[in-house]
C-alpha positions as CSV (number, residue, x, y, z in Angstrom):
1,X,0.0,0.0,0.0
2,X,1.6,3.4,-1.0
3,X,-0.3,6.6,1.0
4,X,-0.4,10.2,-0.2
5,X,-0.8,13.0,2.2
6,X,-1.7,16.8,1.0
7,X,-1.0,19.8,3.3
8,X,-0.8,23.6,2.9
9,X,-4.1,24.3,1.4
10,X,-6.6,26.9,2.6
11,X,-8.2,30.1,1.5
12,X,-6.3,33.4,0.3
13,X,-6.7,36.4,-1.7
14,X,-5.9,37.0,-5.0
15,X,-2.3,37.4,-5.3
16,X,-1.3,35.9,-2.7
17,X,0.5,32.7,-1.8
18,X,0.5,29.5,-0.8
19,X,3.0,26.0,-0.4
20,X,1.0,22.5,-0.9
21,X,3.4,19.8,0.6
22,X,3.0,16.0,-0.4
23,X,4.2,13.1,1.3
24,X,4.4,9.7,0.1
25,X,4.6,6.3,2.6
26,X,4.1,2.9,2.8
27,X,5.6,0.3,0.2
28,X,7.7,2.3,-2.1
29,X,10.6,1.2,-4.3
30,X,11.0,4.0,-6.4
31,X,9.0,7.0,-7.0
32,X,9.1,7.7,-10.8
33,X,7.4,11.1,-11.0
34,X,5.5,12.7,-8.9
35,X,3.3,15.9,-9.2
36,X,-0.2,17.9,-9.2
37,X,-3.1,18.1,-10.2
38,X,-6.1,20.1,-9.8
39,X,-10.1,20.0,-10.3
40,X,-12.4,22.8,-10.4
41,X,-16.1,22.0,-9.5
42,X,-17.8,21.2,-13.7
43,X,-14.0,20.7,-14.5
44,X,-12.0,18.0,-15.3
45,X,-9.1,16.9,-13.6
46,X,-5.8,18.9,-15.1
47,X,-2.1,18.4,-14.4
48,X,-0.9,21.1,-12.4
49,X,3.1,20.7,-12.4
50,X,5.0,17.0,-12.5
51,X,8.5,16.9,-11.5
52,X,10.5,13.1,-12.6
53,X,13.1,11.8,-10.2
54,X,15.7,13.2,-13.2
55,X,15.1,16.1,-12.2
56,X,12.5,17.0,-15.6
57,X,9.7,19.3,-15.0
58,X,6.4,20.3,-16.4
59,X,4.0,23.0,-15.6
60,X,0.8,23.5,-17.7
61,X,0.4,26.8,-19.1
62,X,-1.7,28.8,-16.6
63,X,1.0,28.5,-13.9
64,X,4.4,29.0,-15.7
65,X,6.0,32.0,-13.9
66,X,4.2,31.6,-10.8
67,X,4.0,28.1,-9.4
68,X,7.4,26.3,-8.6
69,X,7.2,22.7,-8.1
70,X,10.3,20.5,-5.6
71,X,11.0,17.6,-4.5
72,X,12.7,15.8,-2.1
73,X,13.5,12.1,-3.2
74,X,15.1,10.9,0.2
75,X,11.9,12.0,1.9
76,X,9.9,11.1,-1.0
77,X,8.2,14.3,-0.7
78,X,6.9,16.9,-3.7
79,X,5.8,20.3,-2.4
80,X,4.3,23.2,-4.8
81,X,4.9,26.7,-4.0
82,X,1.6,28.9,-5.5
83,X,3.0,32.7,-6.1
84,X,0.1,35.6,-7.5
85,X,-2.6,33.2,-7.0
86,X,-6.3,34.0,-9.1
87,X,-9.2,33.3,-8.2
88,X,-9.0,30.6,-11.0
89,X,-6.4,28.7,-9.6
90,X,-9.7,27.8,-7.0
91,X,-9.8,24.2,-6.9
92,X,-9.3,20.8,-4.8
93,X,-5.1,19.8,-5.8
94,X,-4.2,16.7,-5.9
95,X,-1.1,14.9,-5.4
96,X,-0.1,12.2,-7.4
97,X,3.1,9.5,-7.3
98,X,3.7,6.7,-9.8
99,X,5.9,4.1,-9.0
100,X,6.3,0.6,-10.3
101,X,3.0,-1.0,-9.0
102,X,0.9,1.9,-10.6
103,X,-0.1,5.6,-9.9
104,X,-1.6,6.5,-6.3
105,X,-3.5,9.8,-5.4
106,X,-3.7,12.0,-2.1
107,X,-7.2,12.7,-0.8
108,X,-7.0,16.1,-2.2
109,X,-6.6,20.0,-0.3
110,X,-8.9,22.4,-0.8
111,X,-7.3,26.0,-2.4
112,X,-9.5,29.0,-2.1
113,X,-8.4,32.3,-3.9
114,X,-10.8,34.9,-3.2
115,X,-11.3,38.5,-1.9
């Protein structure tokens, strides 16, 4: 069994910041990649930022420039720090590791952005 844990989320204004932490346990060999998502209520599911454990990083459009995704592979942590948040950035995020025995989610954190 492989467990995800969110952290950090919570309600903020616009333009303001926030740091979602991630922390994987439980049967783990090797974390391939590991990353966020998000999901807006009538929205589907979108990838956030994915960082691999080479070090390669993604970030969809919408948060180049302000989001800033790191992990920690000893501590098989990701974290995401959210700069100049909008109010649509507002969704539940996600945390997501795959490994070798398949991909595992976190129950989800709550961001607000909001005045």
């Amino acid at each position: 069994q492989v467990h995800l844990v969110e952290s950090g989320g919570g309600l903020v204004q616009p333009g303001g910041s926030l740091r979602l932490s991630c922390a994987a346990s439980g049967t783990i060999f090797t974390i391939y990649t590991m990353g966020w998502y998000r999901q807006a209520p009538g929205k589907q599911r979108e990838l956030v930022a994915n960082i691999s454990r080479g070090g390669s990083i993604n970030y969809a459009d919408s948060v180049k420039g302000r989001f800033t995704i790191s992990a920690d592979d000893a501590k098989n942590t990701v974290s995401l720090q959210m700069n100049s948040l909008k109010p649509e950035d507002t969704a539940v995020y996600y945390c997501k590791a795959r490994i070798i025995t398949g991909d595992y989610w976190g129950q989800g954190t709550q961001v607000t952005v909001s005045s």
